[in-house]
C-alpha positions in Angstrom: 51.1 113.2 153.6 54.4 114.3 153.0 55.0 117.9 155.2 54.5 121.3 153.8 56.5 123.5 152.9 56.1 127.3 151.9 59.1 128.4 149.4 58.3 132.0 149.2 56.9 134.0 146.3 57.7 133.0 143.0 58.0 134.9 139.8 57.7 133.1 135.9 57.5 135.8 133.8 54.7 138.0 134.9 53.3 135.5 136.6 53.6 135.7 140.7 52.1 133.4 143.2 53.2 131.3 146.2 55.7 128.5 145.7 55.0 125.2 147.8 56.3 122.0 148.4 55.4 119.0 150.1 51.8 117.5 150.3 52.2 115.5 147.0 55.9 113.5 147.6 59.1 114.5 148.2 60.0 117.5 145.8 56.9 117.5 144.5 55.7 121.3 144.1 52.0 122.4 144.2 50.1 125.4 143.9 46.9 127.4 145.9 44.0 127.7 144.2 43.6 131.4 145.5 46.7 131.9 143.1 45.5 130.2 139.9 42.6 132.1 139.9 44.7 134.9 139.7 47.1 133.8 137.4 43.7 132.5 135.0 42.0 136.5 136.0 39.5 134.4 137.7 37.4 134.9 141.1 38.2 132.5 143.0 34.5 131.0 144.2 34.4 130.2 140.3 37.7 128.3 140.6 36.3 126.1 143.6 32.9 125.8 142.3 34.6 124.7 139.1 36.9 122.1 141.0 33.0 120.9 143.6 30.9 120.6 140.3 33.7 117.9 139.2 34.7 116.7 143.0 34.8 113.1 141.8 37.6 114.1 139.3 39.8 114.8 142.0 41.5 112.2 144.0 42.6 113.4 147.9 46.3 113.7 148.5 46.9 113.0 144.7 45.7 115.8 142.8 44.2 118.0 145.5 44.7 118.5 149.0 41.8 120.6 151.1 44.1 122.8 153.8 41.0 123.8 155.0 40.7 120.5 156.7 44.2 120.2 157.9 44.9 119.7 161.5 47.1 122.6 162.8 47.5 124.6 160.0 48.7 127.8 159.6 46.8 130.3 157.7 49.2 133.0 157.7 52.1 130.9 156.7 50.0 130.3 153.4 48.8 134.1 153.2 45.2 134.0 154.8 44.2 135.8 157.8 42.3 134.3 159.8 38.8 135.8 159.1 39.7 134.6 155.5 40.5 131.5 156.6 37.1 131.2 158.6 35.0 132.3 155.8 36.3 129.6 153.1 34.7 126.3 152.9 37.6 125.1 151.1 41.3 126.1 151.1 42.5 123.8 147.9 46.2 123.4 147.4 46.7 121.2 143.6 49.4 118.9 142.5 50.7 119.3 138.9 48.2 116.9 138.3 45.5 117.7 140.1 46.2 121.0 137.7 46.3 119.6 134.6 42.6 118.5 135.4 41.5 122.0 136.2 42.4 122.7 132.8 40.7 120.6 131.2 37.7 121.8 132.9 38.8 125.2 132.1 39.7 124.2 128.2 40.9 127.2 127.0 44.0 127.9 124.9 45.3 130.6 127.4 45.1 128.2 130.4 46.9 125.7 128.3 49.4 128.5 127.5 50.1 129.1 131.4 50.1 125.4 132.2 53.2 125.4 129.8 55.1 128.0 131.7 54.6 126.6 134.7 55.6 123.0 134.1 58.8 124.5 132.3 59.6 126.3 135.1 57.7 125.3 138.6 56.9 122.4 138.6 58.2 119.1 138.0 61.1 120.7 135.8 62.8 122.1 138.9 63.4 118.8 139.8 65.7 118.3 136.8 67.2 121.1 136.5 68.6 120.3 139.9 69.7 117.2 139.2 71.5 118.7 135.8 69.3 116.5 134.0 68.5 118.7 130.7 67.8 116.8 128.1 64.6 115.3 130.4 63.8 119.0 130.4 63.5 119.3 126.5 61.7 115.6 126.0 59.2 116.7 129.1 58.5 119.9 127.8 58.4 119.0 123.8 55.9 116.3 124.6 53.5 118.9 126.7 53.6 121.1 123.5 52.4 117.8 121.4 49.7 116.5 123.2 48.6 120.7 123.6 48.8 120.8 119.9 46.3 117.6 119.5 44.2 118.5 121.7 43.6 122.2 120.3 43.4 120.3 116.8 41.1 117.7 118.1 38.9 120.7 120.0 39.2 122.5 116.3 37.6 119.6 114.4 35.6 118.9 117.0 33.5 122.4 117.1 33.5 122.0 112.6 31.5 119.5 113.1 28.8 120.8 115.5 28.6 123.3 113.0 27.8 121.5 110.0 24.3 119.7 108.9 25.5 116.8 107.1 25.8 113.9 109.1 28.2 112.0 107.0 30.4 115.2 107.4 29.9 115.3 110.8 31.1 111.4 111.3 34.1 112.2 109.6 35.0 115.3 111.6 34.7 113.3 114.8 36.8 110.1 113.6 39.1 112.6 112.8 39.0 114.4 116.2 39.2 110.9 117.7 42.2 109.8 115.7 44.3 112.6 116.4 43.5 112.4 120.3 44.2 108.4 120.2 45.9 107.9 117.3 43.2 105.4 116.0 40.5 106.2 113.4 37.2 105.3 115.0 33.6 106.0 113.9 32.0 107.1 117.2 28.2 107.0 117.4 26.7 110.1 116.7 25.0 111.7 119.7 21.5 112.4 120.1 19.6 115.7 119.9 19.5 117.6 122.9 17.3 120.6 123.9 17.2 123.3 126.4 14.2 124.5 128.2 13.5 126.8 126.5 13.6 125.3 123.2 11.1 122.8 124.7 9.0 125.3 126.2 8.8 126.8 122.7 7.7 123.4 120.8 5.2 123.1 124.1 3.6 126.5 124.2 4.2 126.8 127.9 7.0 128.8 130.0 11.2 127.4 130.2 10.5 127.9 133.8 7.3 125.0 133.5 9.5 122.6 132.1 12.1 122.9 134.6 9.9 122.7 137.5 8.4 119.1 135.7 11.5 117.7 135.3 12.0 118.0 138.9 8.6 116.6 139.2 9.5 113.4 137.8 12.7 113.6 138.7 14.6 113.5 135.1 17.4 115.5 136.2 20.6 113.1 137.2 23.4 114.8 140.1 25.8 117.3 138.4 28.0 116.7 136.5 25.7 113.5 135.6 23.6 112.3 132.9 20.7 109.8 132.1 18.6 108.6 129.7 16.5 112.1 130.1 19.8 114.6 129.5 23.1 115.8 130.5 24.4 118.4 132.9 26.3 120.9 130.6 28.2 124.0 131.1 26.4 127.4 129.6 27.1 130.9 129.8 24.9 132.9 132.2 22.3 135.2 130.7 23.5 138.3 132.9 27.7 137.6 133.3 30.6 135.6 131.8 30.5 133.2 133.6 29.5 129.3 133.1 26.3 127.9 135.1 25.1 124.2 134.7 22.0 124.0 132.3 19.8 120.6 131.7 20.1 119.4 128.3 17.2 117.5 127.2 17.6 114.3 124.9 13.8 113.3 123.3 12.8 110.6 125.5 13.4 113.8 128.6 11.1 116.1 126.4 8.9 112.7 126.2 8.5 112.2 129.5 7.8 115.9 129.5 5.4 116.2 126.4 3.3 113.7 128.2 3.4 115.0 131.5 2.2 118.4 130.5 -0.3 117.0 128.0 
């Protein structure tokens, strides 16, 4: 692993936050967690529960690096104290790329917004700009903007189309989505229905609470972020907050299995 380096703070537009190289490659510059959380007005233990729900994604030394777990590091070089330090279970430090997967997790336009600011100006653009290398400036940063742009239009057509009832619609709106994402127009296989507890409860005439404690009866419920024949792990927003908590989504053979447990 190529040797840290602290570079001070550094200030893109009204962004601040705590340049670093090293970790990733030589020139390579990557950024603490503590400070994309602040840059995204995020707490930071929904920032690394975000990055442990999708641990897998991540690939040590390539797109994340745990300081936490570093041999001789410095806390106070990196702006923890030590009882800070103490009290994380992880101290994540991201490559660019590591980043650009965060994002994705995050999928909103305003991170997508920041990412562009920051690869501009932090990250791998540096590099150019050092070397007087311009026009790689313009090409890097004019293809960031297009694949942004596809992806927003792809996430566009992509929420038409779980709005609509027609399923011929609904077909079209994802070959479209697909096509602009990989330039190919495919006919993807439309997914099944899926249910939450509560909407099973409901068709049941017993509690959400019930059917959640018989799904871990029998054991339907795959590891987050998984899924299985019974459902999917998916992301929903907390009854009492903002914030995001994994729900169970049912597909009918889970509220099958359920339907005849309870029967």
């Amino acid at each position: 692993m190529q040797e840290l380096k602290v570079l001070g703070t550094e200030h893109i537009g009204k962004l601040e936050f705590t340049g670093i190289e090293g970790g990733f490659g030589k020139d390579k510059k990557a950024m603490l967690v503590k400070d994309i959380a602040q840059i995204h007005n995020q707490p930071l233990g929904e920032i690394n529960r975000r990055i442990n729900d999708n641990r897998k994604r991540f690939k040590d030394n390539l797109d994340l690096i745990d300081l936490k777990k570093l041999n001789g590091f410095e806390p106070s070089s990196f702006g923890f104290n030590k009882q800070s330090f103490a009290n994380s279970n992880n101290i994540y430090l991201l490559s660019e790329r590591g980043y650009a997967k965060l994002l994705k997790i995050l999928d909103d336009d305003k991170a997508w917004d920041i990412y562009d600011q920051l690869v501009d100006n932090y990250f791998n653009m540096r590099v150019a700009i050092k070397n007087d290398e311009p026009s790689l400036v313009q090409q890097r940063r004019l293809s960031i903007m297009e694949d942004n742009a596809a992806t927003r239009k792809a996430r566009t057509l992509l929420k038409i189309a779980d709005e609509v009832n027609s399923d011929t619609t609904k077909q079209i709106l994802l070959a479209q989505a697909a096509k602009v994402l990989t330039g190919e127009m495919t006919l993807p296989t439309m997914k099944q229905k899926e249910y939450s507890a509560g909407q099973i409860a409901a068709k049941l005439g017993v509690s959400a609470n019930m059917v959640g404690r018989t799904a871990n009866k029998l054991g339907l419920k795959a590891e987050q972020p998984g899924q299985n024949q019974y459902g999917r792990w998916a992301a929903s927003k907390s009854m009492n907050s903002d914030k995001e908590v994994p729900q169970w989504l049912y597909t009918d053979k889970g509220m099958a299995e359920i339907k005849k447990e309870l029967a």
